[in-house]
DOVO-551638 format. One record per residue (C-alpha): residue in three letters; residue number from 1; z, x, y. Coordinates in steps of 0.02 Angstrom, whole numbers. Example, Ala and Ser with C-alpha at 12.3 -4.5 7.8 and 13.67 -1.06 7.14 Angstrom:
<nodes>
NODE, ALA, 1, 390, 615, -225
NODE, SER, 2, 357, 684, -53
</nodes>
This chain:
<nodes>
NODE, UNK, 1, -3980, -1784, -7096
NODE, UNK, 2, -3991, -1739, -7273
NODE, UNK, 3, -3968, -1868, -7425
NODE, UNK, 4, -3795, -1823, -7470
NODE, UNK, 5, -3739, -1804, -7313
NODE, UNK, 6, -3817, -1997, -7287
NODE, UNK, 7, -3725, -2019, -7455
NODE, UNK, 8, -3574, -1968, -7401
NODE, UNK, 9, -3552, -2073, -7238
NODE, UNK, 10, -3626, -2243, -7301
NODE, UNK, 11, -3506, -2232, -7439
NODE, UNK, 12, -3345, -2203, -7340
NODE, UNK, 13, -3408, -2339, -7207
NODE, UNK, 14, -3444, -2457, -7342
NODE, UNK, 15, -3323, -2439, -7469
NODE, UNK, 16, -3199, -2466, -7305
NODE, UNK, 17, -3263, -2626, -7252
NODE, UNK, 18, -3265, -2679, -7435
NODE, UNK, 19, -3079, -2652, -7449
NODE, UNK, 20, -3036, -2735, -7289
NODE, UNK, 21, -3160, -2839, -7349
NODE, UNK, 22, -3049, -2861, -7507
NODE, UNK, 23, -2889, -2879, -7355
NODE, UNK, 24, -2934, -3035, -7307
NODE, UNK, 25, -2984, -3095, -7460
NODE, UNK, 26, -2833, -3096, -7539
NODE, UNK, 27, -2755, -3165, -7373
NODE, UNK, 28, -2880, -3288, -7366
NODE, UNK, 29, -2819, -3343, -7565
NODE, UNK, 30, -2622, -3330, -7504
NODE, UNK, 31, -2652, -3440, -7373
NODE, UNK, 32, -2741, -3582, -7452
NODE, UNK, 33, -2637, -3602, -7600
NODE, UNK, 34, -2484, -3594, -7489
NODE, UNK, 35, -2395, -3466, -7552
NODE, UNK, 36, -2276, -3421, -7433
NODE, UNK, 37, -2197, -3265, -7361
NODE, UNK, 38, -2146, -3193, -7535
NODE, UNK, 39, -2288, -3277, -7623
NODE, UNK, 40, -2401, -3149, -7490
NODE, UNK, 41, -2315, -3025, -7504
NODE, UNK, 42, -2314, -3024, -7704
NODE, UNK, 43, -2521, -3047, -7698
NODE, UNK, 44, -2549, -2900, -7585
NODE, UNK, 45, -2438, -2785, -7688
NODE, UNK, 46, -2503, -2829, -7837
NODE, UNK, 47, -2698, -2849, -7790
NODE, UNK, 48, -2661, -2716, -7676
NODE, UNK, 49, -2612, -2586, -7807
NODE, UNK, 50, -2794, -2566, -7869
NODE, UNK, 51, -2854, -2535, -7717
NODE, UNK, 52, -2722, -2399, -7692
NODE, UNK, 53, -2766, -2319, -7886
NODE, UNK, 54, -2950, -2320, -7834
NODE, UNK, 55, -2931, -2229, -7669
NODE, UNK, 56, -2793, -2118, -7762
NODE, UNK, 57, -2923, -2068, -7905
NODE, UNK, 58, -3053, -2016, -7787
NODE, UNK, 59, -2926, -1894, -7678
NODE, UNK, 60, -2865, -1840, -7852
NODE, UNK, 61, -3048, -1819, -7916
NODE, UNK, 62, -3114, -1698, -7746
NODE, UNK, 63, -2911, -1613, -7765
NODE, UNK, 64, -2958, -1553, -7932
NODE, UNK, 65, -3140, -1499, -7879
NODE, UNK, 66, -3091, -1393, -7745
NODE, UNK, 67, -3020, -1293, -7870
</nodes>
């Protein structure tokens, strides 16, 4: 196995276990300052959305280099 290929698969395991990671986390936050059903929901869409522009950026940033 080369480096990048080593690279490659670290990353993706990692960077998923830090954003489930992340998951409970903000579940984890939700549930001890009792926020509630909308209170939850409101955390993980709006924590959530960072998440979402980080993985976005990186699909965005291989889309444009297979180009």
């Amino acid at each position: 196995m080369s480096e990048e290929q080593f690279t490659n698969w670290s990353m993706g395991i990692l960077l998923t276990g830090l954003i489930i990671f992340m998951g409970f986390i903000i579940y984890d936050l939700g549930k001890k300052a009792n926020a509630g059903n909308t209170g939850m929901i409101a955390l993980f869409v709006v924590l959530g959305v960072g998440v979402v522009g980080f993985v976005f950026k990186n699909v965005l940033v291989e889309f444009m280099l297979l180009k």
